[in-house]
SETI-668424 format. One record per residue (C-alpha): residue number from 1; x, y, z. Coordinates in steps of 0.5 Angstrom, whole numbers, plus 500, padded with zeros to 3 digits. Each point is the difference from the previous one (the first is absolute). Layout:
<recs>
rec seq=NUM | px=X | py=Y | pz=Z
...
</recs>
This chain:
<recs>
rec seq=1 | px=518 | py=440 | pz=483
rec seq=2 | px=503 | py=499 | pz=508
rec seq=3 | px=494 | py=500 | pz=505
rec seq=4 | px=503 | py=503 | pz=507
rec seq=5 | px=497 | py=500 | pz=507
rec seq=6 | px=500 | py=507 | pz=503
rec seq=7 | px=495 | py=499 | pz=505
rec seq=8 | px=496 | py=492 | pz=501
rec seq=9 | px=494 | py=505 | pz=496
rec seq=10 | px=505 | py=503 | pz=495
rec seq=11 | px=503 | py=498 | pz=495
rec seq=12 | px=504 | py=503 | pz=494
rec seq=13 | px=500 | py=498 | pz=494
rec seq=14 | px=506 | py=502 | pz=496
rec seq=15 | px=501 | py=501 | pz=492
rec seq=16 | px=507 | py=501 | pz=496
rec seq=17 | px=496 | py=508 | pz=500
rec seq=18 | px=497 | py=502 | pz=506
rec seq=19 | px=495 | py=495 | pz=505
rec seq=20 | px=493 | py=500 | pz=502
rec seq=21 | px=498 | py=498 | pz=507
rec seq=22 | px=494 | py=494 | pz=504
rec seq=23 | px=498 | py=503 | pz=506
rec seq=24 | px=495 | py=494 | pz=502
rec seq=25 | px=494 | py=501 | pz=505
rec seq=26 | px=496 | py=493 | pz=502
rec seq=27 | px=494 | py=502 | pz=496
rec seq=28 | px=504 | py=502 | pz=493
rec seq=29 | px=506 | py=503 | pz=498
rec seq=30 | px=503 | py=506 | pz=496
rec seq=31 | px=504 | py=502 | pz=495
rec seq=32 | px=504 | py=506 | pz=500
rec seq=33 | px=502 | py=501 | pz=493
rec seq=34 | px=501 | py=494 | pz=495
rec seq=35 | px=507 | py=500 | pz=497
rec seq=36 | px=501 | py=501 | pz=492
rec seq=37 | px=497 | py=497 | pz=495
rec seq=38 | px=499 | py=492 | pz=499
rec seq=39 | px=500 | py=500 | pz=509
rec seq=40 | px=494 | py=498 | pz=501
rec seq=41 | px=502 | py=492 | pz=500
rec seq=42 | px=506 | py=501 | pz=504
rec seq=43 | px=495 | py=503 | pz=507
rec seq=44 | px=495 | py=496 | pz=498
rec seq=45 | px=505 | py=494 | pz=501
rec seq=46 | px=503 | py=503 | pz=506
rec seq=47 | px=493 | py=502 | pz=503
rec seq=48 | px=500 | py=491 | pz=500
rec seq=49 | px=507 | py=500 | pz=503
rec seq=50 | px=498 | py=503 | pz=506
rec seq=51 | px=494 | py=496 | pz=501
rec seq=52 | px=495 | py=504 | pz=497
rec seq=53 | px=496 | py=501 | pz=494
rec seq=54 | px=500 | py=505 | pz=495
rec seq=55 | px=492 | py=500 | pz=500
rec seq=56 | px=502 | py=503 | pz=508
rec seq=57 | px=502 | py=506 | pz=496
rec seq=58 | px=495 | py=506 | pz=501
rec seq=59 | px=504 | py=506 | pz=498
rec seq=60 | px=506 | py=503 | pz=497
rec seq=61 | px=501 | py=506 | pz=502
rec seq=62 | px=505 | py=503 | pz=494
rec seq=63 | px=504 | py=507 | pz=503
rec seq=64 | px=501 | py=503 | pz=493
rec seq=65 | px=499 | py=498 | pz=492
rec seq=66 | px=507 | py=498 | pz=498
rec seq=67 | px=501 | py=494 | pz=497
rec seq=68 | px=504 | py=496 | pz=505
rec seq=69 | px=495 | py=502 | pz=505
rec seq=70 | px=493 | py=497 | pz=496
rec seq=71 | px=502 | py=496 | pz=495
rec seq=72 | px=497 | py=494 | pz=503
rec seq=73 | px=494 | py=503 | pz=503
rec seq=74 | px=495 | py=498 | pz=494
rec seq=75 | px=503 | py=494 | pz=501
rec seq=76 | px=498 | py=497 | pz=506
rec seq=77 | px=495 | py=504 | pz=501
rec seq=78 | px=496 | py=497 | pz=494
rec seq=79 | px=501 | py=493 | pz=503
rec seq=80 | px=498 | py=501 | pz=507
rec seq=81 | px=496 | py=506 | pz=500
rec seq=82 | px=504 | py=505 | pz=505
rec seq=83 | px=499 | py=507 | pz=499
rec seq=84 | px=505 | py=504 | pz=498
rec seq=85 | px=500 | py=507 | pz=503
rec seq=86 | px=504 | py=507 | pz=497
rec seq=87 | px=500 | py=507 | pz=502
rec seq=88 | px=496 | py=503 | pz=495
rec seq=89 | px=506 | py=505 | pz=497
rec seq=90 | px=502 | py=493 | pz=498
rec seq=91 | px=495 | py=496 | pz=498
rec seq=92 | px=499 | py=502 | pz=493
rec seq=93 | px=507 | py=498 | pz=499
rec seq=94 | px=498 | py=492 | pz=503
rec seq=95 | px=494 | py=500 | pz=496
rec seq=96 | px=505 | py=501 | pz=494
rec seq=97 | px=495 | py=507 | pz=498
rec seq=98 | px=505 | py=505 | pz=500
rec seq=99 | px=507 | py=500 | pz=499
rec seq=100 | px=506 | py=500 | pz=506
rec seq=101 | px=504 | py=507 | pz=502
rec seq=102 | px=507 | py=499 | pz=499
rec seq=103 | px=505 | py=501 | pz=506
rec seq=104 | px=504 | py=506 | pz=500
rec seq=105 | px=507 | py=497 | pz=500
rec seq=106 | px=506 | py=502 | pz=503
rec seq=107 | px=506 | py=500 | pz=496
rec seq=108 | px=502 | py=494 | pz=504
rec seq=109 | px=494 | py=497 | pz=501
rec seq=110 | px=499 | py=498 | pz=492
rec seq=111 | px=505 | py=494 | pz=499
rec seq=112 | px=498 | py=497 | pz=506
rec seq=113 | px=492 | py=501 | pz=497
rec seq=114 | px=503 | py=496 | pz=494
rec seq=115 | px=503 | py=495 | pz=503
rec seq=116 | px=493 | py=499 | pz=504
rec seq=117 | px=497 | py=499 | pz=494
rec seq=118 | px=504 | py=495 | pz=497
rec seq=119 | px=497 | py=496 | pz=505
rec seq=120 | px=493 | py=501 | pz=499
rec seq=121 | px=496 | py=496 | pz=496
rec seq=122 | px=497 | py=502 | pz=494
rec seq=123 | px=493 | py=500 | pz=497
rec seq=124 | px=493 | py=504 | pz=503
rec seq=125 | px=498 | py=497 | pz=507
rec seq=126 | px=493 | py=497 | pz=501
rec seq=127 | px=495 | py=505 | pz=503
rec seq=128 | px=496 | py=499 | pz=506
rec seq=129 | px=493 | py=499 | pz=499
rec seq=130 | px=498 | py=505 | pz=504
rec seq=131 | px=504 | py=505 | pz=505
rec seq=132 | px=498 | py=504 | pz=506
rec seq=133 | px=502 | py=507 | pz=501
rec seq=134 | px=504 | py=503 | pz=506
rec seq=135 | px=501 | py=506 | pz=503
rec seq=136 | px=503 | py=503 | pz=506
rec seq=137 | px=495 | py=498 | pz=506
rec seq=138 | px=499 | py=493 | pz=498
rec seq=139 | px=502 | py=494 | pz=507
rec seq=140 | px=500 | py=494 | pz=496
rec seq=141 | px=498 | py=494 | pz=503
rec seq=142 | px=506 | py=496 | pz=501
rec seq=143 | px=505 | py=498 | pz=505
rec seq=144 | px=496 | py=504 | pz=506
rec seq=145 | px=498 | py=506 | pz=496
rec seq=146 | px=505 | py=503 | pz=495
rec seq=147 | px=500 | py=507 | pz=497
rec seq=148 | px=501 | py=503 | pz=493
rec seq=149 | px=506 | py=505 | pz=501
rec seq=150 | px=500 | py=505 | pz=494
rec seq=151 | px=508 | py=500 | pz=498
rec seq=152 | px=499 | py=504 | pz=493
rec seq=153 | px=507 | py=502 | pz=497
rec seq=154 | px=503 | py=493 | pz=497
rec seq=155 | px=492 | py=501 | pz=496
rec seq=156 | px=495 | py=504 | pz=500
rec seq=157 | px=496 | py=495 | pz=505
rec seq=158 | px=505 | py=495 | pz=503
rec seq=159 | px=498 | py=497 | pz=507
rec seq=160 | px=503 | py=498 | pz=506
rec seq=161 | px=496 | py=495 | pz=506
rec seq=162 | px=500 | py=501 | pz=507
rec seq=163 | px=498 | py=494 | pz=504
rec seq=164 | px=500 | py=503 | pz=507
rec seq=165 | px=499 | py=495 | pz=504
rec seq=166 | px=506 | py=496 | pz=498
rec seq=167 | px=504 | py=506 | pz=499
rec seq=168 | px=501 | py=497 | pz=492
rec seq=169 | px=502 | py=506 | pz=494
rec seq=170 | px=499 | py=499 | pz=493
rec seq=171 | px=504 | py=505 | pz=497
rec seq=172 | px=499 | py=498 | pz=493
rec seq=173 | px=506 | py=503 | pz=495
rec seq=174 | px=499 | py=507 | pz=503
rec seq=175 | px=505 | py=497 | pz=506
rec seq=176 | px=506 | py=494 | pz=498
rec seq=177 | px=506 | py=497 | pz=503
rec seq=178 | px=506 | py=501 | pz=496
rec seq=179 | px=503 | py=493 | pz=496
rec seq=180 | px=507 | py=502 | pz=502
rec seq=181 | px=499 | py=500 | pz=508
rec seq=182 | px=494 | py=500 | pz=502
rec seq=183 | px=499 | py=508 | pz=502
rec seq=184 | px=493 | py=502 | pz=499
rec seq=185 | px=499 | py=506 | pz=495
rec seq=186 | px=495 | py=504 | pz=496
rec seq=187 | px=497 | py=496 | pz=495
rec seq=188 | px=502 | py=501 | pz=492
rec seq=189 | px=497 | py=501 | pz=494
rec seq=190 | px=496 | py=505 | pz=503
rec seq=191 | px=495 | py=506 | pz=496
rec seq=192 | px=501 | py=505 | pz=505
rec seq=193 | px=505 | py=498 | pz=505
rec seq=194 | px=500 | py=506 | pz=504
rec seq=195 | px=492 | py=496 | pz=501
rec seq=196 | px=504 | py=495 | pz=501
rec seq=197 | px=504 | py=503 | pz=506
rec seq=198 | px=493 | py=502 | pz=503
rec seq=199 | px=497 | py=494 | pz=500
rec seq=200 | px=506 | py=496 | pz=503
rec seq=201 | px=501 | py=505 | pz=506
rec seq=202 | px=493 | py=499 | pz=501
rec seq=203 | px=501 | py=492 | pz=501
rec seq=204 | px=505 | py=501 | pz=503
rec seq=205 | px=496 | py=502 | pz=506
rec seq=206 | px=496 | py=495 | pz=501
rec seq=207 | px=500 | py=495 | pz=505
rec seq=208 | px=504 | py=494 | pz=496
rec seq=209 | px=504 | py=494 | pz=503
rec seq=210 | px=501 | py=496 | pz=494
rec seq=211 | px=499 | py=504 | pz=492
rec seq=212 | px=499 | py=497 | pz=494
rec seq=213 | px=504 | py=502 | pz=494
rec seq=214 | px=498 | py=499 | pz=492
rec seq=215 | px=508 | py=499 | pz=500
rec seq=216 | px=504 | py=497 | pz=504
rec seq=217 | px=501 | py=498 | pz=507
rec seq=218 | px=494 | py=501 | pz=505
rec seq=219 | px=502 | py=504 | pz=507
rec seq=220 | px=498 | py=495 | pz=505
rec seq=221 | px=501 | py=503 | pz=506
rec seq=222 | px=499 | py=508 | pz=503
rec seq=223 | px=498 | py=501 | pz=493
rec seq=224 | px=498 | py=508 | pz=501
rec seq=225 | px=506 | py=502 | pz=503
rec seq=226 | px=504 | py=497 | pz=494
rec seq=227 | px=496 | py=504 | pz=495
rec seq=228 | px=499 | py=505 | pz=504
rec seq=229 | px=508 | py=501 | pz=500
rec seq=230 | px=499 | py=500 | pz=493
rec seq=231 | px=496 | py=504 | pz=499
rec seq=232 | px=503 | py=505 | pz=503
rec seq=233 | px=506 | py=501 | pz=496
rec seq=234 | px=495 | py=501 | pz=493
rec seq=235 | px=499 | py=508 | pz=499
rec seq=236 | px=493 | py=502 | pz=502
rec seq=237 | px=496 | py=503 | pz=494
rec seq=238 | px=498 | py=507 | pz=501
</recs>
């Protein structure tokens, strides 16, 4: 796992598939979205590596259920006592009661969801001990007051997290930046993609110097203007 500085309070904590980030306040720490299975002991030791401990953990905050996005959740929750928040849409499925619903694939979008797989680790993850619900009004106490933004489209109640006061997006899987040069797309893999396009419009008008991806390269400056560009050229559902 690399661990790569974003902002001197953010960090991104990147996997072979997809990556979680530690936004660190100076009375805590939060996770967003927790790796696959078996990530539980790699942010924990890069939690130490930065010089603080994961028992500083209070939160993990997971944008949406899929299993490169909680597989560590339970895990580190356990431990060290964090709360571990969802959205309501998609808790069920964190808390292992009721099966995923599966993406509807483009042609194209298959060999690249079976290579991703390939990647994945295997086995059933650890659940959290216990699981906070979100809806679309909640202010988060973390870095200044960070707010719960619905992004439904790549699941049912998959979330993205505005911090207002530091101009910080994270977008989740409902927006990515492309592996091949960098540009910021639409999400893949997606249960309703004209949701998904409506989800990322609504993002992109928010004010964001720097957005967060679950794959690919963060935009670290005039991010709003970037996913504004992009968004624009995704066609707007009726």
């Amino acid at each position: 796992m690399d661990v790569v500085e974003i902002l001197p309070r953010l960090h991104l904590l990147r996997f072979p598939v997809g990556q979680a980030y530690l936004w660190s306040d100076d009375d805590g720490l939060t996770l967003v979205d927790a790796g696959p299975l078996g990530a539980g002991t790699p942010i924990a030791a890069a939690i130490r590596s930065l010089g603080r401990d994961p028992a500083e953990l209070r939160r993990i905050v997971l944008t949406h259920f899929h299993e490169d996005h909680m597989g560590g959740a339970g895990e580190l929750a356990g431990p060290y006592g964090a709360e571990v928040l969802a959205h309501r849409l998609d808790a069920p499925v964190v808390r292992g009661e009721a099966p995923a619903v599966p993406p509807v694939y483009q042609d194209w979008e298959r060999p690249l969801h079976a290579a991703a797989l390939a990647q994945l680790p295997q086995g059933e993850p650890v659940r959290p001990p216990r699981l906070t619900e979100l809806s679309g009004t909640d202010v988060l106490d973390f870095g200044g007051g960070a707010h719960v933004v619905p992004a439904p489209g790549h699941t049912d109640g998959s979330i993205s997290l505005h911090l207002p006061r530091h101009g910080v997006l994270f977008t989740g899987d409902a927006v990515a930046a492309s592996p091949v040069d960098g540009s910021v797309v639409l999400g893949v893999f997606n249960t309703d993609r004209d949701r998904a396009v409506a989800s990322f419009r609504r993002l992109a008008a928010l004010d964001t110097d720097v957005a967060c991806f679950g794959h690919g390269a963060p935009v670290t400056e005039r991010a709003g203007e970037t996913l504004r560009r992009s968004a624009d050229g995704y066609r707007t559902p009726a």
